[in-house]
C-alpha positions, 0 to 999 in steps of 0.5 A, spaced: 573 485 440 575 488 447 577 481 449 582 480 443 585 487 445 587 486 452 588 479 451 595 481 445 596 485 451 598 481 456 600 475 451 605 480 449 608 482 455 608 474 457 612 473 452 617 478 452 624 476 450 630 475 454 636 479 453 643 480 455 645 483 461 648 490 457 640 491 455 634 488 459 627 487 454 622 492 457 614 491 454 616 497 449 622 495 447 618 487 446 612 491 443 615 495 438 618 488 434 616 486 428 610 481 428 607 478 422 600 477 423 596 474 418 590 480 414 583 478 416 580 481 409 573 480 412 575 482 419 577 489 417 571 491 413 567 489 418 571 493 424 572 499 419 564 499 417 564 498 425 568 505 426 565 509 420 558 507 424 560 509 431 563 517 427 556 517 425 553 515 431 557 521 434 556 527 430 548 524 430 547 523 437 551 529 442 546 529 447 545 520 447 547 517 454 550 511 450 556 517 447 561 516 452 561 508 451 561 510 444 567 514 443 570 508 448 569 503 444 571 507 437 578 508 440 579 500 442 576 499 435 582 504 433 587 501 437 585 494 434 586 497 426 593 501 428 595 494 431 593 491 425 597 496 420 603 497 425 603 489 423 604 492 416 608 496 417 604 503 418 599 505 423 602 511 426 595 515 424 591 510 426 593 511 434 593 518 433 586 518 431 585 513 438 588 517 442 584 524 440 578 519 441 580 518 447 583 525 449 575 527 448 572 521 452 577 524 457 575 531 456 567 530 456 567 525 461 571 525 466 567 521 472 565 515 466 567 509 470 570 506 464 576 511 464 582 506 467 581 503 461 581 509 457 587 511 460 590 504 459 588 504 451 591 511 451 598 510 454 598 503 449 597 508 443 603 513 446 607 509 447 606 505 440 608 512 437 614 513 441 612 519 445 613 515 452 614 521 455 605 522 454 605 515 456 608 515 462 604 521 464 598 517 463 600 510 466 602 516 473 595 518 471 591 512 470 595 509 478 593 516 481 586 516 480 584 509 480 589 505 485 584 499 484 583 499 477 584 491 474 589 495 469 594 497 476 599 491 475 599 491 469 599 500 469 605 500 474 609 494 470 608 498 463 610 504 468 617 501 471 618 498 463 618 506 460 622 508 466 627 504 466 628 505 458 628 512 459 634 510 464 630 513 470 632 508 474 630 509 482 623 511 479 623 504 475 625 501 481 619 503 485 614 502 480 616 495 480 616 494 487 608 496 487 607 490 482 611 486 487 607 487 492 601 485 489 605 478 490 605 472 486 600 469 482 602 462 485 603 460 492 611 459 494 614 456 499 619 460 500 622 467 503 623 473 499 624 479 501 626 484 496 626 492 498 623 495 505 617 497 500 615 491 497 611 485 499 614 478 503 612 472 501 613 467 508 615 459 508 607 455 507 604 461 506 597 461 500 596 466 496 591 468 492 591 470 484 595 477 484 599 478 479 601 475 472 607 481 472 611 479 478 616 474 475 618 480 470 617 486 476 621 481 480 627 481 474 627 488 472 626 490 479 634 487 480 636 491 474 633 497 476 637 496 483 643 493 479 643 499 474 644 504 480 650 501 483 645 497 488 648 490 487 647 488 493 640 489 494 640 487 487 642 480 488 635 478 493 631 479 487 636 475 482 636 471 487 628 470 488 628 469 481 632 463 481 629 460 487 623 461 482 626 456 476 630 452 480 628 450 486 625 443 487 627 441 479 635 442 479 638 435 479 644 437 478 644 436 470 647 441 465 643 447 465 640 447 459 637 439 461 634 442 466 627 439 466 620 444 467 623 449 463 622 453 457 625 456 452 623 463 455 625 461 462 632 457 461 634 464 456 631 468 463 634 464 468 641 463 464 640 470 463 639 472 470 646 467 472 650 472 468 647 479 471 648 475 478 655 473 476 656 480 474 654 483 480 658 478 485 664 480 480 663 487 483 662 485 489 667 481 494 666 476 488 665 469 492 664 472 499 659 475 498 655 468 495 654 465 502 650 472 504 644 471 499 645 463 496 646 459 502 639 458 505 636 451 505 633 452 499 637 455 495 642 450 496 639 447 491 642 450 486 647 454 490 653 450 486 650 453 480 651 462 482 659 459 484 660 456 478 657 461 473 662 466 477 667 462 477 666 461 468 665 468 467 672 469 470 675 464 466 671 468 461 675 474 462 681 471 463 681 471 471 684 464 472 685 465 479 679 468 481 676 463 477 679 457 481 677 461 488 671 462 486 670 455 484 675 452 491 670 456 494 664 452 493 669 445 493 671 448 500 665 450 503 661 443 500 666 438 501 661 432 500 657 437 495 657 431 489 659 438 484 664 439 488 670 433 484 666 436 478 668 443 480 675 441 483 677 438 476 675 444 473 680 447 477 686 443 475 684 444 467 684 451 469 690 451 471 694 445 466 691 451 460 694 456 462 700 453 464 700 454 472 703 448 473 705 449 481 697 451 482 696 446 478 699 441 483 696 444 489 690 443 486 690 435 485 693 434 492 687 438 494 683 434 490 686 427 493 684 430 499 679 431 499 675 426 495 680 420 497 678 414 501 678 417 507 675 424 506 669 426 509 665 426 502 666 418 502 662 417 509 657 422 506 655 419 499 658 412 499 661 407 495 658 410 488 658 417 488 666 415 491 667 410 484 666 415 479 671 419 483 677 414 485 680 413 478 682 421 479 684 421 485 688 415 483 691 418 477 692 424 482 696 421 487 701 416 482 702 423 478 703 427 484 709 421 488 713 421 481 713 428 480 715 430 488 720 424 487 723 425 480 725 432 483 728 430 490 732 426 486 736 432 481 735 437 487 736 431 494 731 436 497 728 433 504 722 437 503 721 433 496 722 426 498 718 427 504 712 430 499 713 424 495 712 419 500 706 424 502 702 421 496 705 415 496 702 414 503 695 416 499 696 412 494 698 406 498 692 407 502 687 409 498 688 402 493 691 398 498 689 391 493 691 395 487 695 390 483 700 395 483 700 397 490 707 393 493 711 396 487 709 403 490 709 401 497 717 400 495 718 406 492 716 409 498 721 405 501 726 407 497 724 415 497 724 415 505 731 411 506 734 415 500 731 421 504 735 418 510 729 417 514 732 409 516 726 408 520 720 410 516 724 406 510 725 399 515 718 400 517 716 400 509 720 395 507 717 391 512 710 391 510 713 390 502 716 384 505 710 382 510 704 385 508 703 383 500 703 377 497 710 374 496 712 378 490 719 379 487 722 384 491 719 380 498 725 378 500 729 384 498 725 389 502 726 385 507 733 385 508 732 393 506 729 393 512 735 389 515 739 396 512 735 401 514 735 398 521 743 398 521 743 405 518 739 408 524 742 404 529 748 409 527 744 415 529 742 412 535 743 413 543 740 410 549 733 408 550 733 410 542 738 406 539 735 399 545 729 401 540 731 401 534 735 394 536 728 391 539 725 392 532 731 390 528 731 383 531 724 383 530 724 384 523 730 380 522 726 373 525 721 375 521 726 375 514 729 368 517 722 365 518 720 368 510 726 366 508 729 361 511 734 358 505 737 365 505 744 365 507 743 371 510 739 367 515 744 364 520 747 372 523 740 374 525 740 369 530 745 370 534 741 377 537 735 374 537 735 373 545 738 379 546 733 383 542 727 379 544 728 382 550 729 389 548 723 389 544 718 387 550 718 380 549 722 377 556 718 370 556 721 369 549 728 371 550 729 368 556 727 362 552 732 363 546 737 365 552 737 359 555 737 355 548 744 359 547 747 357 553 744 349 553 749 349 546 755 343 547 760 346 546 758 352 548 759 359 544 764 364 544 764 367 550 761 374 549 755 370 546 754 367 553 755 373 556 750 376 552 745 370 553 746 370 561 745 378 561 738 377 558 736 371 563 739 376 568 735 381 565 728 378 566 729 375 572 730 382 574 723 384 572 720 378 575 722 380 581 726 374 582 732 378 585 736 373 587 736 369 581 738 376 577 743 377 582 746 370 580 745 371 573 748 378 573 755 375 577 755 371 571 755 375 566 760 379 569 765 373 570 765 373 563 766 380 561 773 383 561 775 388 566 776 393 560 770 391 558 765 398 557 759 395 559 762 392 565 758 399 569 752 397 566 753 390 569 755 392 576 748 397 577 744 391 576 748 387 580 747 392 585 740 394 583 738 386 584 740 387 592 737 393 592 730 390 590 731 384 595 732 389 600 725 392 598 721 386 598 723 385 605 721 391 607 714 390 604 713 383 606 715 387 614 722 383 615 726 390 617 732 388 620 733 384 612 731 390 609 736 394 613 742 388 612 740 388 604 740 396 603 747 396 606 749 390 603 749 394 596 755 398 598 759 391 599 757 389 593 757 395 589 762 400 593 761 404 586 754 404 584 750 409 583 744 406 588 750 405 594 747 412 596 739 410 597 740 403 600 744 406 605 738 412 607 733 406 606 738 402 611 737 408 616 730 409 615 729 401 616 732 402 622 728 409 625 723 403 623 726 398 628 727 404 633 734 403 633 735 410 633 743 410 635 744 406 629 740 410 624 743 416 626 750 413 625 748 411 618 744 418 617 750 422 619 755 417 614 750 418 608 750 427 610 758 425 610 759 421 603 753 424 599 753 432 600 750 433 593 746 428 593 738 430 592 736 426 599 740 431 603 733 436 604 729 429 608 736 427 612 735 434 618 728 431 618 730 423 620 736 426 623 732 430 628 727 424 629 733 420 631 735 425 636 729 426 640 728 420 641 734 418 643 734 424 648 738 429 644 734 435 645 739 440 642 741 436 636 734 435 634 733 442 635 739 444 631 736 439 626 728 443 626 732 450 625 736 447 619 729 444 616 725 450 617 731 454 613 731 450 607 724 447 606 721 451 600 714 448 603 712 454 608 708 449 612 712 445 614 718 450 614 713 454 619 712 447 624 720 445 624 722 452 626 716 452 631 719 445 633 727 447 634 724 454 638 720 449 643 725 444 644 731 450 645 725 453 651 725 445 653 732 444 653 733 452 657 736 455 651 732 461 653 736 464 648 736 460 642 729 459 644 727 467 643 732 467 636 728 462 634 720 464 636 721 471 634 723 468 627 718 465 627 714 471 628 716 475 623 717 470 617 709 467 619 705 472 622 700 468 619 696 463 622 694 468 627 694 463 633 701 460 633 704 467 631 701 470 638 703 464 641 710 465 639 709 473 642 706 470 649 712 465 650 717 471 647 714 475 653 715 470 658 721 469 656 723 476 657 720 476 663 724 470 666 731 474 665 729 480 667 727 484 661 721 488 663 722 493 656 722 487 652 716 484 655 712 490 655 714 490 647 712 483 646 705 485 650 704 490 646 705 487 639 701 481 640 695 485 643 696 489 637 696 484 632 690 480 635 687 486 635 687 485 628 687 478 628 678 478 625 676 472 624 682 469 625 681 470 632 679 465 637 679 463 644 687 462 645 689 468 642 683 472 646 686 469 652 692 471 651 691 477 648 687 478 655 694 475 659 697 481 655 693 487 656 694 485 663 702 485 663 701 492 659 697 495 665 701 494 670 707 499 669 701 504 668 698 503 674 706 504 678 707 510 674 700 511 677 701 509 684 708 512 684 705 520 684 703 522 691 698 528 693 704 533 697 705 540 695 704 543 689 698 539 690 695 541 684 700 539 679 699 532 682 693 531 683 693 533 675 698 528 674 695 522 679 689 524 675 693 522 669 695 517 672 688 514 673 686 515 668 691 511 663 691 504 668 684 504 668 684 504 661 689 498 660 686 494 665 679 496 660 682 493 655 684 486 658 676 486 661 673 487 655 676 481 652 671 477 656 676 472 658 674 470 666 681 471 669 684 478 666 676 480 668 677 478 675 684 481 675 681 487 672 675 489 675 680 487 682 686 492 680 680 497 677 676 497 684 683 498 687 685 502 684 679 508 686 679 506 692 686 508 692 685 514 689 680 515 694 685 514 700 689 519 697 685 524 697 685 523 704 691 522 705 693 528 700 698 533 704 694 540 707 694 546 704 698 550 709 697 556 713 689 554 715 685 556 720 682 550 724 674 551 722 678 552 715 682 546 716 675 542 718 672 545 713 677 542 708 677 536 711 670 535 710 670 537 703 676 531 701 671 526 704 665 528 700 670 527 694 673 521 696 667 518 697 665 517 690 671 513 689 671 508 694 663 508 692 665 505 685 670 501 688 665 497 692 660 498 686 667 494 682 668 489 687 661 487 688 661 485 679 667 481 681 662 478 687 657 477 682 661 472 678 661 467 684 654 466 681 657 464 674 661 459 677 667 464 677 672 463 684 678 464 683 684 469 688 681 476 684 673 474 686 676 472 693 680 479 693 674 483 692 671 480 698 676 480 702 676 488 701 668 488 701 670 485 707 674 491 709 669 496 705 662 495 707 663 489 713 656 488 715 653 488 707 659 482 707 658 478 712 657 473 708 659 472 701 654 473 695 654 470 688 653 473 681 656 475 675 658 480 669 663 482 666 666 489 665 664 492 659 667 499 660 671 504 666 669 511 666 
């Protein structure tokens, strides 16, 4: 009997109907439904002689240890009879007597380990009389005080089913996620992750039998969440609901065909695509699917939360949210094999409600994206494409007669040009459509009606040429002829010599296709000339030479035309003289009024030319240079006169007849002033003149280049070029303007830039302007200073070379100062004096360049040694006595003697330097004073080396 009772239960838990989303079925809602049982007249006499004898038990027994499983089993034998009488439509007190039965087992025994079922019972009776209130309160107390009762799931479920009717929705929420995280009672291989407080299954995981609620938690777990607002949170659970009804048995079909399903389940998986589409609608609609739909799994069924949304919009009527919704999915899956069904969708939509214009948009996007091409093609083949192609054909001819129809009545560009869009797409998706010729005309037709003549040839040509012959072969072939006659009409220049060329190709083509037609007999007259202009020399010089062999011969325009093709081609087979034979004879026969005797005479002159490039090339100079001048004679108004004569002068610079190359040079500057190579002449010019011993002129020439030249580099050497020739040629003057220009516009590179500052300098020196000089010394130790990595050998050298010239003033201002009365005074200034010549000469030695050293260390040395001889030699205090006057003298000794020690000392590094192989007049200058300084010491000469580091 127990068994019985717990089994309805979950029976009828298991069976709980699907309703609208308006109003989830909860276990009381399913519970208080009408049930027809049938009566057991046997079966209620036995369990009523059952409950009489269980009451007597009781009031007979108060002290037996058998009364709490007595009183437990009298309550379950009365919640049998009220079932069986609410079935009959009372049973109202049965359940009452139930709960007060159990209400005492409670109370009398409240440690009996049997009272989770108790509860369980009692809550059932509650609820059954509708006070859910009590019921609740003992479901609270049942999963309170036995959290490991076999009755938890199905306590937390009926928990969450009596809150959410009470529309306490957050406390339903979490009762069912309780039961959620007991898991499923199956396996499952995927993911589903529904609040932070519930369990998460993970791909391949096995999973223990656990709950037979959690289908029906996991659904009404999503209206609690959706029932509060919480869509999004909402979503994950609908959405697990589906992965379990559709995932790995959704093949596309109808929902109601879906195989595996029962009643209950297609009622609770459609309902649950309406609850999904509400939420979506609420949401950002069919943005928001990709977040939850679109994990590999779920793309299984994806197509379907699209189409659902999209059929509740439709519903509502949101036509354009519909089609979104349903463009969505198309666009997002374009190889999807829903997709075409969706798209269709679409465009019904849009034909129902009359939007014609989003209608028409709808097909051009459906032809595209399905058509022959489409990527949805290469992905699903030829059978997936068939079912699709005889929409995607309708589509296109509906779209091109539509657009073309209308840019008849309007003549709108943009009309034909959408017409012969999809006429493109028709023709190219059915090119072996019986009717694809017919539309290839139309085509035609609308681009030349459009005045786009040479789409409209090239289209009338294919008609013509690409399909079997037909009844409108010939026709297009001489439209095409029209067309090219039209845009020869627009055409200039290199445009209109291609549009010729195809002209002449498309007409040989309607002469050979139809060669009685009477028409035939102009196109060939062109044909050697076009051939040529359209790519294909060896067969116009043929057809040239065909017309020219005619007895008697053509008109003369005509042989004109053919001897300008040979002429042509012989040119580009670089058979130069031959081209220039042919061109003469073109120009005999062109009159002299004739327009395209310029032409004629610029390849004339182009052929000489070219003669004299081959020339060159093949080492001949002096032919090339007669060639090239030879242009100016036999085109003295060519355009190319100018170049042959400046290659002239450079064939002749090659020959090295720099005389002649100057004079042709200095004509071209004289005839062409604007001419683009004037900026290389100065260059040329300047080469001739150097080696023709005209140093002034190639200076001039250097200095004009490094002014013009937009390349600093090579702007920088031509000005280093005319300083240099300038100081070669004794135009001291010129040659300084020049070096410091070349100073302030290149101070980088360092070297060169410091090397312009010496020879500055020199100069200044050689004219006597010893200001000028100490400025330039000045300058360019400043600037090598700072030179950092820039800085080598040469600029130290010449840096050294400077500190030496700024020494020099330094040490006469010194030398200059004489120990006399007011001695004080100056010995301060001799002092003074000292000081800064030995600190210029320091500078020039710690360069550590040999030269300035020895000339440093030597003019240092003597420099103490003159201070010393001038302390000696100082003028004598007046009015001393003579012990005084001794005394003094005495002390100037001990003074000077310092001095002429570090003389000594100084001179002796130099001496030193013999040793490091360093023997120039400075080192021999100090042994000479060695000599003078210390004669015994220096009797002989000693060798070493060093380099001053400081001067104190």
């Amino acid at each position: 009997m127990k068994r019985r009772v717990a089994t309805a239960c979950v029976c009828l838990l298991g069976s709980c109907a699907i309703v609208h989303e308006q109003e989830p079925a909860t276990l009381g809602s399913l519970e208080r439904k009408m049930v027809v049982v049938e009566r057991d007249a046997a079966v209620e006499a036995s369990r009523a002689a059952a409950i009489q004898a269980y009451r007597k038990f009781l009031e007979a027994a108060p002290q037996d240890r058998s009364r709490p499983e007595a009183m437990r089993r009298l309550g379950d034998l009365e919640i049998e009879r009220a079932q069986d009488q609410a079935a009959a439509g009372s049973g109202a007190k049965e359940y009452r007597d139930a709960v007060k039965t159990y209400e005492d087992l409670l109370r009398t025994y409240p440690a009996h380990p049997g009272n989770d079922r108790v509860l369980y019972q009692m809550s059932h009776a509650y609820d059954q009389t509708g006070d859910l209130a009590r019921s609740l309160a003992t479901l609270d107390r049942l999963v309170a005080e036995y959290p490991q009762s076999v009755y938890r799931d199905e306590a937390e479920f009926r928990r969450g089913e009596v809150l959410f009717t009470l529309r306490r929705y957050p406390e339903a929420e979490k009762a069912y996620s309780v039961v959620l995280q007991k898991g499923d009672v199956v396996a499952t291989d995927m993911q589903i992750e529904i609040t932070t407080s519930m369990a998460v299954e993970r791909p391949g995981e096995e999973k223990k039998k656990s709950s037979a609620f959690y289908e029906r938690a996991l659904y009404m777990h999503g209206w609690s969440l959706f029932k509060q607002a919480r869509l999004e949170e909402a979503l994950v659970s609908f959405s697990a609901v589906l992965d379990r009804k559709l995932i790995g048995r959704d093949n596309g079909a109808a929902l109601e065909d879906l195989p595996g399903l029962t009643r209950a389940e297609r009622e609770l998986t459609e309902d649950t695509f309406r609850v999904v589409s509400l939420s979506l609608a609420n949401l950002q609609g069919a943005d928001t699917i990709p977040k939850y739909f679109s994990t590999p799994a779920r793309r299984e069924y994806e197509f379907r939360v699209y189409q659902q949304l999209g059929e509740l919009y439709f519903r509502q009527d949101r036509v354009a949210d519909g089609a979104n919704t349903f463009n969505a999915f198309a666009r997002r899956y374009p190889t999807h094999l829903q997709s075409p069904p969706m798209q269709s969708r679409v465009i019904q939509a849009y034909q129902q409600a009359g939007f014609t214009a989003l209608a028409l948009e709808a097909k051009k996007e459906f032809v595209l994206r399905y058509g022959v091409e489409s990527e949805f093609h290469r992905v699903n083949g030829e059978l997936a494409y068939q079912r699709v192609s005889p929409y995607v054909k309708t589509h296109a001819e509906e779209l091109a007669r539509h657009y073309h129809a209308v840019a008849q009545k309007n003549k709108k560009s943009e009309d034909y040009q959408e017409a012969a869009r999809w006429y493109r797409v028709y023709i190219a998706s059915f090119p072996t459509d019986p009717r694809a010729s017919a539309m290839n005309f139309l085509l035609a037709e609308c681009l030349f009606e459009d005045k786009g003549f040479a789409a409209a040839a090239a289209e009338y040509e294919r008609t013509a040429y690409d399909y079997p012959r037909h009844e409108k072969t010939a026709d297009a072939g001489y439209a095409a002829l029209l067309a090219y006659t039209q845009q020869e009409k627009q055409a200039k220049g290199e445009e209109l010599r291609v549009v010729r060329g195809r002209a002449v190709e498309s007409a040989l083509r309607f002469a050979e296709a139809n060669p009685g037609d009477a028409r035939a007999a102009g196109v060939l007259t062109n044909a050697a000339e076009k051939l040529y202009a359209n790519n294909d020399p060896n067969s116009a010089v043929i057809m040239a030479r065909r017309v020219l062999a005619i007895q008697p011969p053509p008109a003369p325009e005509l042989r004109r035309t053919a001897w300008t093709v040979v002429a042509h081609v012989e040119f580009q087979q670089s058979a130069f003289d031959r081209s220039e034979r042919g061109y003469r004879e073109a120009l005999a026969l062109t009159p002299k009024n004739s327009s395209t005797r310029a032409a004629l005479t610029e390849r004339l002159a182009a052929s000489v030319y070219k003669q004299g490039e081959q020339a060159r090339a093949a080492g001949q100079m002096r032919a090339a240079a007669d060639h090239f001048l030879r242009v100016g004679s036999v085109a003295p108004d060519s355009l190319i006169r100018a170049n042959g004569q400046y290659d002239g002068a450079a064939a002749l610079i090659a020959l090295k007849d720099w005389n002649a190359a100057a004079r042709v040079l200095e004509g071209f500057r004289r005839d062409y002033p604007k001419h683009p190579l004037q900026a290389e002449v100065p260059g040329k010019l300047a080469v001739c003149y150097v080696e023709s011993g005209q140093v002034l002129k190639a200076a001039a020439e250097y200095e004009a280049l490094s002014a013009t030249k937009k390349d600093i580099a090579f702007s920088r050497d031509a000005l280093w070029q005319a300083a240099d020739l300038y100081e070669k040629a004794g135009q001291e003057s010129s040659a300084a303007a020049a070096y410091e220009r070349y100073v302030r516009q290149n101070p980088r590179p360092l070297e060169p830039a410091i090397e312009a500052r010496y020879r500055l300098a020199e100069i200044s020196r050689k004219q006597g302007r010893l200001k000028q000089r100490q400025a330039w010394s000045r300058e360019l130790v400043e600037a090598e200073q700072r030179g950092g990595n820039e800085r080598t050998d040469r600029t130290r050298y010449l840096g050294s070379l400077s500190a030496l010239v700024m020494a020099e003033p330094l040490e006469d201002v010194y030398r200059s100062v004489r120990l006399v009365e007011p001695l004080k005074k100056n010995l301060k200034r001799k002092k003074d004096g000292l000081q800064q010549a030995l600190q210029a000469y320091t500078v020039a030695a710690n360069y550590g360049v040999a030269e300035a050293a020895t000339t440093a260390t030597y003019r240092t040395a003597e420099l103490y040694n003159d201070f010393g001889k001038a302390l000696l030699d100082s003028q004598r205090p007046k009015g001393l006595s003579k012990d005084e006057l001794e005394q003094y003298n005495v002390m100037l000794e001990e003074q000077a003697y310092p001095f002429e020690e570090k003389a000594i000392e100084l001179h002796e590094i130099n001496a030193r330097r013999v040793r490091g192989g360093v023997y120039d007049d400075w080192v021999k200058k100090s042994f000479t004073s060695l000599g003078k300084l210390r004669p015994v010491r220096y009797a002989k000469v000693e060798k070493d080396e060093g380099v001053i580091n400081a001067l104190h």
